[in-house]
N, C-alpha and C positions, 0 to 999 in steps of 0.2 A: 480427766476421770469422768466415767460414766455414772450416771445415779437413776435409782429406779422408782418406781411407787410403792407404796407399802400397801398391801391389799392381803387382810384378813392374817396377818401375823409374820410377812415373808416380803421380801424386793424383788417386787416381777415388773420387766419389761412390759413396754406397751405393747397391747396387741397388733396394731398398725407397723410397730418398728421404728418409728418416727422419734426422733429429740431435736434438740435444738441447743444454740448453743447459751452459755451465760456469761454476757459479759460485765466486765468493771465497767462505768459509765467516766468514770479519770482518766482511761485510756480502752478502746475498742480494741485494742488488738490484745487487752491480755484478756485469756478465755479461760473462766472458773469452773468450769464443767459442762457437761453436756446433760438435759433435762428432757425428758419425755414428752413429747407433745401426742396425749393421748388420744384415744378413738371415746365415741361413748360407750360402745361395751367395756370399755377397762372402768368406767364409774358405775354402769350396772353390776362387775363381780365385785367393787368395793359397798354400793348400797347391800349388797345381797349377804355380803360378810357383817355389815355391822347389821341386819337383821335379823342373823342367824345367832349374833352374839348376843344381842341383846335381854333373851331372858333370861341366861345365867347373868349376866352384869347386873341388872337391875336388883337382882338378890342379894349379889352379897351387901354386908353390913357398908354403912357410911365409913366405920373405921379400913378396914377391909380395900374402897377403891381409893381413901384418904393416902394408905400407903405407899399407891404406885405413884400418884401422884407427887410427893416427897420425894420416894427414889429415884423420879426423872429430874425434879426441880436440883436435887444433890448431885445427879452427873450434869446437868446445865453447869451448876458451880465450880465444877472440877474442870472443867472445859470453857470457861469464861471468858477468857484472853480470844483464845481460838474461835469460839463462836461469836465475838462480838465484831473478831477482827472480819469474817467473812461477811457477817453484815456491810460493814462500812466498806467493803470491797463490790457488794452485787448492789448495792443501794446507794453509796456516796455520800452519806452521813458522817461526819468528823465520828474519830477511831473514840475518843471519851464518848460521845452521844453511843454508839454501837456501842460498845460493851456497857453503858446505862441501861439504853434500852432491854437488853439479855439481862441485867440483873432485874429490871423490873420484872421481864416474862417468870424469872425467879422465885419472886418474891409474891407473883398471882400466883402459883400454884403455890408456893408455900399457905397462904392467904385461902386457898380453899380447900386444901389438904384439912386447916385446923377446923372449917365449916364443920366438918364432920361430926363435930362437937355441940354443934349449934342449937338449941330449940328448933323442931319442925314443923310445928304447927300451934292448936291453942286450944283450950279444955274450957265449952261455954256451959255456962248452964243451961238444963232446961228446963222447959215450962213443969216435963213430968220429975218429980222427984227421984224416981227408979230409971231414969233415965240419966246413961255417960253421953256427953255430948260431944264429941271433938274434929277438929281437924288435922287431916296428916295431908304428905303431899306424893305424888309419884312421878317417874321420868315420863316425859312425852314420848322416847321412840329413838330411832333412831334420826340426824338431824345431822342437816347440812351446811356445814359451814364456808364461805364464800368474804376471802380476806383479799386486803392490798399490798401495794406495793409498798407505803409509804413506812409502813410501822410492820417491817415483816415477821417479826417475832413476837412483838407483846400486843397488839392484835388477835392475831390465831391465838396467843396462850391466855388472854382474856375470855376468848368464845371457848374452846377448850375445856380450860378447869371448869369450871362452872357445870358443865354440860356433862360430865364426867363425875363430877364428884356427886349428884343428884341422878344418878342411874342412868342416863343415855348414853349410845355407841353415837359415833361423829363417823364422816367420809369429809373432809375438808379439799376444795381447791385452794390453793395457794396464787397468788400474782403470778402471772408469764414471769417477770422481770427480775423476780426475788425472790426462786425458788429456795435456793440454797438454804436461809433462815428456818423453812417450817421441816427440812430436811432434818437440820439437827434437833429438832423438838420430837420428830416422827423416830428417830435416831436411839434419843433418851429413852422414851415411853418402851421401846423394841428394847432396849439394855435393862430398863428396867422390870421387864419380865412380865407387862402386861398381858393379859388374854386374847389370842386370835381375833382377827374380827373387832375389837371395842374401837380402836382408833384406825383410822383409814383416809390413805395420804394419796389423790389422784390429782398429777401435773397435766397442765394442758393449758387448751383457749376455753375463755368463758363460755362462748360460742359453740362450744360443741360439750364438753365437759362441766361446766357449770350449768348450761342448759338442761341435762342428763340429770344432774342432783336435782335441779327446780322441778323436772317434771315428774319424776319418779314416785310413783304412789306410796312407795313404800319407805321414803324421806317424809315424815309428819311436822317439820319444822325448817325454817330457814333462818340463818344467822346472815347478814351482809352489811359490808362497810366498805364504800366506794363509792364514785358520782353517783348524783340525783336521777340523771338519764334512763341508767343502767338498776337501779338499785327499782324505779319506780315500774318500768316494767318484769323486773322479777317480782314485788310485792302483786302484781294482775295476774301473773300465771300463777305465781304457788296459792293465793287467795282463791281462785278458782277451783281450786284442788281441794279447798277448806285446811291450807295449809297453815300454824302462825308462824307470823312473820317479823323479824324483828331485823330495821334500817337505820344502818347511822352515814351519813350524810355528807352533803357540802357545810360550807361555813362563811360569814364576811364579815368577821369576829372585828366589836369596835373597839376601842381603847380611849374614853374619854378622859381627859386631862386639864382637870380646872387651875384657874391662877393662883390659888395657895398651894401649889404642888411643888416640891423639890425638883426641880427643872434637871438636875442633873442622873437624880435616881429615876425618874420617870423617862429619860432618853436609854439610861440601862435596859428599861421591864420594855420598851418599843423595842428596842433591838434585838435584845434576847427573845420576844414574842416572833417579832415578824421574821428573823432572817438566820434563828438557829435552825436546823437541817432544812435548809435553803430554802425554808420557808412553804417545805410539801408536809404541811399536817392540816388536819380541816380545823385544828383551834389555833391556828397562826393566827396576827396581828394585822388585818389586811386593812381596818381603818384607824386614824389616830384622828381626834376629833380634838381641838384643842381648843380653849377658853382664848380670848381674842388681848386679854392683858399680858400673857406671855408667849402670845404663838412665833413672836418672832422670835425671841430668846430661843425658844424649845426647838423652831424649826430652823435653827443655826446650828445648832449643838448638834441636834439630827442629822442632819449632813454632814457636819464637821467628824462625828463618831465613823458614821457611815465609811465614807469613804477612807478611811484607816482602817476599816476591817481588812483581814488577812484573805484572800481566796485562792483556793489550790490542794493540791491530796489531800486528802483528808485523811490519810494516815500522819502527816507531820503533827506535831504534836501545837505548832505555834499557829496553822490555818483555822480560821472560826468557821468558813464553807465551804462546803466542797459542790459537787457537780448535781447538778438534775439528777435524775431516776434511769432518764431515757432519751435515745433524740428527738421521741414524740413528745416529751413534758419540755423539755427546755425551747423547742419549738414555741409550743404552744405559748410559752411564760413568754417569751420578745416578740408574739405577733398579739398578746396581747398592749405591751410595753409601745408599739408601734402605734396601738390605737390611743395611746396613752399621752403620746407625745403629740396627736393632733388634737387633743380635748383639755389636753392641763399642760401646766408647767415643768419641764424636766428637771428637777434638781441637783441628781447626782446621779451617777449610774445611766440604764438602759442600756446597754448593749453587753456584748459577750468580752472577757476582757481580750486584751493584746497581749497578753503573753505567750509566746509560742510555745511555752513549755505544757500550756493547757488546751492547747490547740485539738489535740486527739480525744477531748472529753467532751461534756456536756454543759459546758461554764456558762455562767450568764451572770453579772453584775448585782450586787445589793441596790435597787432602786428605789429612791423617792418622789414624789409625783407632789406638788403643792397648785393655788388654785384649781381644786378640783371643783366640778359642779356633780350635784345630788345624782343627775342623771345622767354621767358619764359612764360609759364601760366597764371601766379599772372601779367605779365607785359602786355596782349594783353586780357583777360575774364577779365570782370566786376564779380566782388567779391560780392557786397555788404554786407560788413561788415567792420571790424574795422581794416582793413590790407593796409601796406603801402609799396609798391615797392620804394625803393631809389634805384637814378642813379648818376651816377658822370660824368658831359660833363668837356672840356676845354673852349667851351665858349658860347656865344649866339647863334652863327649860329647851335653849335650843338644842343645845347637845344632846338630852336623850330623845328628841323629840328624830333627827338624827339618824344617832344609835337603832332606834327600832324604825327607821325606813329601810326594810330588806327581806328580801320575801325569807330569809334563813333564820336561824336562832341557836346558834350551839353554844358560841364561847362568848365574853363580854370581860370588861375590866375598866377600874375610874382608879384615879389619882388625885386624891385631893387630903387633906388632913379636914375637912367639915366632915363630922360625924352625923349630923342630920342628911349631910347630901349624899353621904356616902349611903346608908339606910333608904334613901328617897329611889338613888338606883338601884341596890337592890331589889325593892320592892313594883319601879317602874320598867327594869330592862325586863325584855322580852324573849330572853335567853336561857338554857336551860343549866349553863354554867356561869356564876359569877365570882370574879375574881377584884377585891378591894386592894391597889396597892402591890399588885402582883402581876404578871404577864397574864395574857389568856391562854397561851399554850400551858399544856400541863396539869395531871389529872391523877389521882392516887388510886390504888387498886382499892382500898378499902371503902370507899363512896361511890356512889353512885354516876355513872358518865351518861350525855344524852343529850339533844337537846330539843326545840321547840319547833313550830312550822314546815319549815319545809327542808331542817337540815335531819330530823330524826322520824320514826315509824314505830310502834310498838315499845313494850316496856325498857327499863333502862339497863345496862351493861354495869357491870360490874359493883361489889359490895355486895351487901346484904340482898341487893333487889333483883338480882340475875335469877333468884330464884323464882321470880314471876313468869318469866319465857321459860326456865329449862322445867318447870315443872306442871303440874296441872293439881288443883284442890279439892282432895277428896273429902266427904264429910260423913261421918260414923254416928249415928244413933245405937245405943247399944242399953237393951234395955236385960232385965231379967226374966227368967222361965217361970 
C-alpha cells in the first residue's frame, strides 16, 4: 500500500514522486508500505498551510481545539490493537511495549485535551490601585516538529498535543524508518474533523525535509528529539533565525545499587531498564554502578537473568526483545560491543544470536560488559542498544561521584533501602530525571520530561511545563478611563 502526506487538510503525493519502501526490521523482506521521500517544496506547501491556518486556530476557544484533540485520542482507542501492532512491525518493539506505547500517545492527548480547563495565567497586584494587573499566554506560530525513530508514536503525540492545544498549527517530520506510527495519528486528527492546514504530516530525509522546516522563516519554533550531533546543529541554524528551540537528547543513564539493596529486585529494575525495547530509548540503563559488598552476587544473577531472556519476533507473546530499528542501529550497537570487548570483560552476550530463524532481521544479543574502566568507550558514548557497562565502587561517595562523570544528564536511578542516601542522590545526581527504586527508563505524561547538560536544550516536555515552549507571556495592565 501506498501512503501520502498530509498537507493542509488532504493525502498528496510528493512532488518529486519519490517513496520508499517500509520495512519490518524481524524480517526485510516483509514490506509495510511505501512512504514518500519528499522534495523540500512539499514542506514549503505544508509550512505555508499551517501558516494560513493559523489565525483561525489560534482563536478558537481552549475548549473548542480540547475537542479534536479527544476525538482523535478516541479513534486511536478504537484502533489500538491495530495500531500498536504496526508499531511493533516498522520499529521491532515486543507487541505489549507497542500497543503500551499507543496507549500512552492516548492518554497525552487525553491529558491535554483536559488542559483546556487549566488556569492560564495569574492576577498580580499592582502598585496602582485602579490598576488590573495580569497575565495571559498566546501560541508561538506555527512550529516544527522533528521526531524519531525510537518512540514513533508517543513522541510526535507528546510534541503534538501540547502545541495544539495552546493555539499553534504543527508541520511534523516523522523518522525515515517509522513512518507508519505518525501516519495513523495524522489519520486520527483527519477522522476527526480537524481544520485544513492546523496539523501537517511531511515524510522524507532529514536532510532535505527537516532542513526546509529548520529554515523556513515562517516556522517560529522547533521541537526536536534525536542524537546530540544532529539535534545541536539544528539548535545553530534555527537560533540564527531567532527561532525557540527546544532539544531532547542522548543519554548514559546510571543505575546505582548499594549493598542493602534486594539483589534480586534490583537485577529486575537492570534488566527491565537496560534491555526492554532492546534498549533504543535515551533513558535506558546504560551503566549499573554497583556497591563492591554485593557486586558479585548482583553481577551473577545479572548474567544469569540475562542470558534466559527470550529474543525473537516480537510479535510472540513469550519473546522479551525483539530486533534493532535498522541495519544501521544494530550495526552500530556490535561495532560498538567490538570495542567493548577490547577494553572490558565480556560477560554474556555480544554478538548477534545463531538462530537462523532470526537471521533476516536486525538481532543482536542482551550484553553485559564487567571490569569496565571510567574511560572506556561503551563507559562514556551512548550505545543505544541492549549493552550494560558494570562498575564496582567501595561506596556511595564513589558511586555518585561516578554517576555524574558523563558529559549527559537525562535519566538516573539508586537502589538502596537508606533513606538519607537515597535523599543524598537525589539532591547530588546530575540528572534531570530521578528515579529511587525504580528503573530509569520510563516517564508519565503528567510531569515533566528533560534533562541536564548535554542530553537536553530549552524548556521541558511535557505536564504542566510544555506550556513554556508552546507558548509566549503576555502581560495586561488594564487600568480605568
Amino acid at each position: 500500500m501506498r501512503y501520502n502526506n498530509y498537507i493542509n487538510g488532504q493525502w498528496k503525493e510528493p512532488s518529486n514522486g519519490e517513496y520508499t519502501l517500509n520495512r519490518n526490521p524481524h524480517n526485510q523482506e516483509d514490506v509495510l508500505g511505501e512512504f514518500p521521500v519528499s522534495a523540500a517544496e512539499d514542506a514549503r506547501e505544508a509550512v505555508a498551510a499551517a501558516k494560513k491556518a493559523f489565525p483561525a486556530w489560534k482563536k478558537l476557544s481552549f475548549q473548542q481545539r480540547a475537542a479534536y484533540l479527544q476525538k482523535a485520542a478516541d479513534i486511536l482507542k478504537a484502533n489500538l490493537q491495530e495500531v500498536g501492532r504496526d508499531l511493533t512491525l516498522e520499529e521491532g518493539k515486543t507487541l505489549a511495549e507497542g500497543v503500551g506505547e499507543t496507549q500512552r500517545a492516548i492518554s497525552i492527548l487525553e491529558y491535554y485535551a483536559a488542559e483546556a480547563r487549566q488556569p492560564l495565567g495569574d492576577v498580580i497586584p499592582s502598585a496602582n490601585a485602579e490598576t488590573f494587573l495580569y497575565t495571559t499566554r498566546v501560541p508561538v506560530g506555527p512550529i516544527g516538529l522533528i521526531t524519531p525513530w525510537n518512540f514513533p508514536i508517543a513522541i510526535p503525540v507528546w510534541k503534538m498535543a501540547p502545541a495544539l492545544i495552546y493555539g499553534n498549527t504543527i508541520v511534523i517530520k516523522p523518522a525515515d524508518i517509522t513512518p507508519k506510527s505518525v501516519y495513523h495519528v495524522m489519520k486520527a486528527f483527519d477522522e476527526a474533523g480537524i481544520p485544513a492546514g492546523v496539523v501537517n504530516c511531511v515524510f522524507g530525509r532529514g536532510s532535505v525535509v527537516g532542513a526546509e522546516i529548520v529554515e523556513n522563516s515562517d516556522i517560529k519554533a522547533i521541537s526536536f528529539t534525536g542524537s546530540n550531533q544532529v539535534g545541536l546543529q539544528i539548535q545553530e541554524q534555527a537560533t540564527a533565525k531567532g527561532k525557540k528551540v527546544q532539544l531532547e537528547m542522548g543519554g548514559k543513564n546510571p543505575l546505582i545499587v548499594l549493598a542493602d539493596a534486594d539483589v534480586e529486585k534490583a537485577v529486575d529494575i537492570a534488566i527491565n531498564g537496560a534491555f526492554r525495547s532492546t534498549g533504543q530509548k535515551c533513558t535506558a540503563t546504560s551503566r549499573i554502578i554497583v556497591e563492591e559488598g554485593i557486586y558479585e552476587a548482583f553481577s551473577n544473577r545479572l548474567v544469569e537473568r540475562t542470558k534466559e531472556l527470550k529474543v525473537g519476533n516480537p510479535l510472540d507473546g513469550d519473546v522479551f526483545m525483539g530486533p534493532a530499528a535498522s541495519k544501521a542501529q544494530r550495526d552500530g550497537v556490535l561495532e560498538m560491543i567490538e570495542a567493548g570487548k577490547k577494553e572490558a570483560t565480556l560477560l554474556c552476550g555480544g554478538e548477534a544470536p545463531a538462530d537462523e530463524a532470526l537471521a533476516a532481521g536486525f538481532y543482536v544479543q542482551p550484553t553485559v560488559f564487567g571490569n569496565v574502566s571510567r574511560d572506556a568507550r561503551i563507559a562514556r558514548e551512548e550505545i543505544f542498544g541492549p549493552v550494560i557497562a558494570l562498575f564496582k565502587v567501595k561506596n556511595y561517595e564513589e558511586a555518585i561521584d561516578m554517576a555524574n562523570d558523563t558529559e549527559y544528564g537525562l535519566s538516573s536511578a539508586i537502589c538502596t533501602n537508606n533513606l538519607t542516601l537515597a535523599q543524598r542522590f537525589i539532591d547530588e545526581i546530575e540528572a534531570g530525571i530521578v528515579h529511587v527504586n525504580s528503573e530509569t527508563a520510563g516517564a508519565e505524561p503528567q510531569v515533566p520530561f528533560g534533562g541536564c547538560k548535554s542530553s537536553s536544550t530549552g524548556s521541558r516536555e511535557q505536564g504542566k511545563t510544555a506550556i513554556e515552549f508552546y507558548t509566549q507571556v503576555k502581560t495586561v495592565y488594564m487600568d480605568r478611563m
